[in-house]
C-alpha positions as CSV (number, residue, x, y, z in Angstrom):
1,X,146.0,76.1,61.3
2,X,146.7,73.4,58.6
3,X,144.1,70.3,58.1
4,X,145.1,67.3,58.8
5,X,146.1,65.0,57.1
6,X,147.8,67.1,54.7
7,X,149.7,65.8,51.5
8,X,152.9,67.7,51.5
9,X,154.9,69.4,48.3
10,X,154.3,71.9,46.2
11,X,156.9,72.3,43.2
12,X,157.5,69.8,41.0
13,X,158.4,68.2,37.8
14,X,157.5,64.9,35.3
15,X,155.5,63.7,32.8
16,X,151.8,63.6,32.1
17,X,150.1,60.7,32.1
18,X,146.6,61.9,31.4
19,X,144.5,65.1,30.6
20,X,141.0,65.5,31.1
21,X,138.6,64.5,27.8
22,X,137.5,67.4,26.0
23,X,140.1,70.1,27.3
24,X,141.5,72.1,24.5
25,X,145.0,72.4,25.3
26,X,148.3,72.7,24.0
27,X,149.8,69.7,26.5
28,X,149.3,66.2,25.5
29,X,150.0,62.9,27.4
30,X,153.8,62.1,27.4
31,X,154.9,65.8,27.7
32,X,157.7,66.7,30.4
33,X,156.8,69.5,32.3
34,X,157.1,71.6,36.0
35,X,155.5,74.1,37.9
36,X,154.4,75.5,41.3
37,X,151.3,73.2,43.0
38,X,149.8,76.9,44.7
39,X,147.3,79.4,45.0
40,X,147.4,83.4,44.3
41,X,149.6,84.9,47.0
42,X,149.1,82.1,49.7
43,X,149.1,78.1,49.2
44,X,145.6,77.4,49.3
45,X,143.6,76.3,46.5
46,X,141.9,79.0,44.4
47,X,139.2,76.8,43.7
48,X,138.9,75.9,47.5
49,X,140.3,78.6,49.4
50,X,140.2,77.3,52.7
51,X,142.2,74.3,51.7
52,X,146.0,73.9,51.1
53,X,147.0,72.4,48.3
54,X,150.3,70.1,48.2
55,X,150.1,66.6,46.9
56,X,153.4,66.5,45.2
57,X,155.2,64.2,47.1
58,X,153.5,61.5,45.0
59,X,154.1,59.1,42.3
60,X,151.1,60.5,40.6
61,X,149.5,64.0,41.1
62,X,146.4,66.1,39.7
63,X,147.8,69.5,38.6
64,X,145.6,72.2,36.8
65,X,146.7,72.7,33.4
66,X,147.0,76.5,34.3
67,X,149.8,75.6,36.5
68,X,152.1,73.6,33.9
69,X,155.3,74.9,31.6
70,X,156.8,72.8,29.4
71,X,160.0,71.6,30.5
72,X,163.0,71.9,27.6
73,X,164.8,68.7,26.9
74,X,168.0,69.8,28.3
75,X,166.8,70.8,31.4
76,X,167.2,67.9,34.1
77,X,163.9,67.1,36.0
78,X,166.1,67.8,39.0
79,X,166.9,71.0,38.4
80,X,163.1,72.1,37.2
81,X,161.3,71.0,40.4
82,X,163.9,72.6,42.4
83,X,163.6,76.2,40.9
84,X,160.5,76.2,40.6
85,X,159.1,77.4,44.0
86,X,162.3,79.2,45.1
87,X,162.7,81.0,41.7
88,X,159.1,81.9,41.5
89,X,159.1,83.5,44.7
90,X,162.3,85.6,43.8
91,X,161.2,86.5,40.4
92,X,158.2,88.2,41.6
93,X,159.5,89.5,44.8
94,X,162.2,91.3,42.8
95,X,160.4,92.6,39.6
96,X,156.5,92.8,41.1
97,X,157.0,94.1,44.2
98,X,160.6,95.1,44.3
99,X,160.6,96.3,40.7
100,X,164.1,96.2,40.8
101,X,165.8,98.1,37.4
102,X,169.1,98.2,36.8
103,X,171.6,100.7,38.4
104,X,169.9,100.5,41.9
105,X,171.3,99.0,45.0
106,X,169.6,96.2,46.8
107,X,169.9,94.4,49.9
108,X,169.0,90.5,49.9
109,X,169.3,89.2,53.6
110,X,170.0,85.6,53.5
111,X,172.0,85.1,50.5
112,X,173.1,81.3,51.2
113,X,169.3,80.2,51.5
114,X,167.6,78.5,47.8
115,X,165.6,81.8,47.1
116,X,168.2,84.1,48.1
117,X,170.9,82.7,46.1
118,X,168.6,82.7,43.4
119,X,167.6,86.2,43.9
120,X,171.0,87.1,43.9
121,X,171.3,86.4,40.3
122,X,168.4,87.5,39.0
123,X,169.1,90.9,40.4
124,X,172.7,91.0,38.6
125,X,171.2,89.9,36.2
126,X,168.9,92.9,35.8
127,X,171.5,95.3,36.1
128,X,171.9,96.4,40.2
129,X,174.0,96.4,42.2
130,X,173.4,93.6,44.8
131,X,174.7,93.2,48.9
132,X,173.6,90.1,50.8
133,X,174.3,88.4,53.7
134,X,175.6,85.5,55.4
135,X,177.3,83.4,58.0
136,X,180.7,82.8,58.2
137,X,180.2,78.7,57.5
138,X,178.4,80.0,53.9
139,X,181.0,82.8,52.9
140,X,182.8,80.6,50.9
141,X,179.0,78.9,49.3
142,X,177.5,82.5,48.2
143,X,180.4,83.7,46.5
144,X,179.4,81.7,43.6
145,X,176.6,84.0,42.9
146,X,178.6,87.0,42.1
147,X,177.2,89.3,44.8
148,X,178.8,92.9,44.5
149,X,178.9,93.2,48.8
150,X,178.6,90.0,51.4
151,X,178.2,90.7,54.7
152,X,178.9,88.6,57.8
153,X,176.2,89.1,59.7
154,X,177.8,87.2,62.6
155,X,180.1,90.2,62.7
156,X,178.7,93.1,61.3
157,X,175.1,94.6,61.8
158,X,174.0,95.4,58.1
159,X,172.2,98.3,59.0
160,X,174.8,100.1,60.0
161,X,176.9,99.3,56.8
162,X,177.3,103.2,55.4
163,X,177.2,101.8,51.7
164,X,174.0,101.0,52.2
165,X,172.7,104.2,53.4
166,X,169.9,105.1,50.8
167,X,169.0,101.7,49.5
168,X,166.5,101.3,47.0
169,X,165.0,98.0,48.1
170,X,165.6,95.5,50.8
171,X,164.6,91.8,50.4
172,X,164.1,89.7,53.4
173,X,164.7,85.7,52.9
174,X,165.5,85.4,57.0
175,X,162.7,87.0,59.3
176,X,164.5,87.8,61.6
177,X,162.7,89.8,64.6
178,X,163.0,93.5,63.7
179,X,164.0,93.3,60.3
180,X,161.5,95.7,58.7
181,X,162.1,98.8,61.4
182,X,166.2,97.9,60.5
183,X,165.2,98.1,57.1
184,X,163.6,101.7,57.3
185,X,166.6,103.2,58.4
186,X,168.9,102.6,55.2
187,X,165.9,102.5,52.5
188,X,165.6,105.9,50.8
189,X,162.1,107.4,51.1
190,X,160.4,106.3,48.4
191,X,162.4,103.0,48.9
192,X,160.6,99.4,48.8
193,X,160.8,96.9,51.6
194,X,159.5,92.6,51.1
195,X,159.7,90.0,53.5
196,X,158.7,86.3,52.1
197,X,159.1,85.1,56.1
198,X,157.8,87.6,58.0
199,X,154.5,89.5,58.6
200,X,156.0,92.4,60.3
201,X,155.4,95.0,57.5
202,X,151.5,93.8,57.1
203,X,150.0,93.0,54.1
204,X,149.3,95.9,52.5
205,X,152.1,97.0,50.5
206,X,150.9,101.0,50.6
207,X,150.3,101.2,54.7
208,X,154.5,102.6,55.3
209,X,154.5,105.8,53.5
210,X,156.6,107.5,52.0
211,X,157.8,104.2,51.4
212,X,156.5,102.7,48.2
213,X,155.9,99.0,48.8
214,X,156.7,97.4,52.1
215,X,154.9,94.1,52.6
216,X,154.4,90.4,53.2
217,X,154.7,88.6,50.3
218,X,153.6,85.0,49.0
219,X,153.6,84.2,45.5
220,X,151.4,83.6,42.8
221,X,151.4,80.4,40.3
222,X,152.9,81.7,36.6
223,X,153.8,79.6,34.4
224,X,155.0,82.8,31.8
225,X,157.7,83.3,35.2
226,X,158.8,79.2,35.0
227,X,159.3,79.4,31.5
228,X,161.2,83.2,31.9
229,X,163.3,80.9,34.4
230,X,164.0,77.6,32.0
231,X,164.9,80.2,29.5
232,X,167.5,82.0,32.1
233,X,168.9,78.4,33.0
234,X,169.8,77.1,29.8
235,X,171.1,80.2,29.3
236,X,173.8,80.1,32.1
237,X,172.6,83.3,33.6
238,X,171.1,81.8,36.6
239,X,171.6,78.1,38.3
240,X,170.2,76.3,41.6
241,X,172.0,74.4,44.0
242,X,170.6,71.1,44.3
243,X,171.9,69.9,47.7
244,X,170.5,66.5,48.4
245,X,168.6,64.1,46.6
246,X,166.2,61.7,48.8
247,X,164.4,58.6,47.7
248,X,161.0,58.2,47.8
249,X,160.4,56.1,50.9
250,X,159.7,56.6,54.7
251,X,163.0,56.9,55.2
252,X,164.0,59.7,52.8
253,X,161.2,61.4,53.4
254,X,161.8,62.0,57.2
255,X,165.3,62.6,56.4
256,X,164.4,65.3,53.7
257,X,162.4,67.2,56.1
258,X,164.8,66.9,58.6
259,X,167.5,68.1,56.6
260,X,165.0,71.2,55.8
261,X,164.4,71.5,59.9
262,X,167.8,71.5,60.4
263,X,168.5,74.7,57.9
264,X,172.0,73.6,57.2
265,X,171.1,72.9,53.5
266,X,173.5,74.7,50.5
267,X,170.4,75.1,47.9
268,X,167.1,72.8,47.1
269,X,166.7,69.4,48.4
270,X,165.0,66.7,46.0
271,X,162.6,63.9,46.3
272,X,163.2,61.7,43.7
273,X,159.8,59.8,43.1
274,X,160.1,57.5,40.1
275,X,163.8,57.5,37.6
């Protein structure tokens, strides 16, 4: 259960406005930068494992320098707290546990969300070929992506889609109830299986041979993965929906989270804390 109070937000970007004396460090006070406010695989603390960590929904926050990338000048601070979480989470899904190369087929469910749409393009980007899904109200949203196959889940079960008979690796951004046994019926053997919603694989990604990963997955802080996605960004290989931007007040803060209860959002939805 979380402990109350808790201190919401986890990605994030701004400037430093001071270090700790004596650090060695390659950051200094005025330096723009992002990153992920998480743990190793879950989001509790590493130093205090049985406490969450958040605390970015603040005008001020203490961040471990471990955690930090420099942010380039030309990328908005908008745009590098919003990919931070999502595009962490579908870097490492896809090339840790997926270890997705190019030429293979994969299957993202949930296309239209912030770390599908993400993971969409970083799989093209790689080289495979890449199906998704989505709802008839985002067809139009996740064509922007450049998926190779969308299906219409509202109309079509996915695992009954022929072309995806033998499928290297599904992805799961949904959690939808039976999504892993689906999923095992159109992976190849040694296929791979990840769910970032749902426990229903387990934890331990070598418990569904022949299958060679099928797991839970939560991700791990990296800034070398942040910087891997500023690079990608400025590149135009990969960009983020930023659907709403909320003050930060009472009132944009209950209206941000329930926007995000809601789950109508087209991307990443933004506190704005200080211009």
């Amino acid at each position: 259960a979380m402990p109350l109070p808790f201190h919401p937000g986890y990605d994030f970007s701004g400037v430093i406005a001071a270090l700790p004396e004596g650090d060695s460090t390659d950051f200094k006070v005025g330096d723009e930068v992002f990153g992920v406010h998480w743990g190793v695989g879950r989001h509790d603390s590493v130093d205090h494992p049985d406490q969450p960590i958040g605390g970015t929904f603040a005008q001020y926050a203490a961040i471990p320098i471990r955690q930090l990338s420099k942010k380039p000048s030309k990328l908005s601070f908008e745009l590098a707290a919003a990919v931070a979480l999502v595009g962490t989470t579908a870097y490492q899904a896809l090339f840790d546990c997926l270890k997705v190369t190019a030429g293979q087929k994969i299957l993202i469910l949930g296309g239209a969300g912030a770390v599908g749409g993400i993971a969409i393009q970083l799989a093209k980007h790689a080289g495979a070929w890449v199906a998704t899904t989505a709802s008839t109200r985002n067809l139009k949203y996740i064509s922007q992506f450049g998926a190779d196959k969308v299906i219409n889940y509202q109309e079509t079960q996915w695992n009954e889609d022929p072309e995806l008979e033998g499928i290297h690796a599904v992805f799961d951004a949904v959690g939808e109830q039976g999504t892993f046994e689906k999923s095992k019926k159109i992976l190849q053997p040694a296929g791979r299986f990840v769910s970032i919603v749902s426990a229903e694989a387990g934890f331990d990604p070598t418990a569904h041979p022949p299958l060679a990963y099928a797991s839970m997955f939560g991700l791990y802080n990296s800034p070398a993965v942040q910087d891997k996605l500023a690079e990608l960004f400025l590149a135009g290989k990969i960009t983020c929906n930023i659907a709403e931007t909320f003050d930060f007040t009472k009132e944009g803060v209950v209206a941000m989270f329930q926007s995000a209860k809601a789950a109508k959002s087209h991307g990443k939805n933004v506190l704005r804390v200080a211009t």
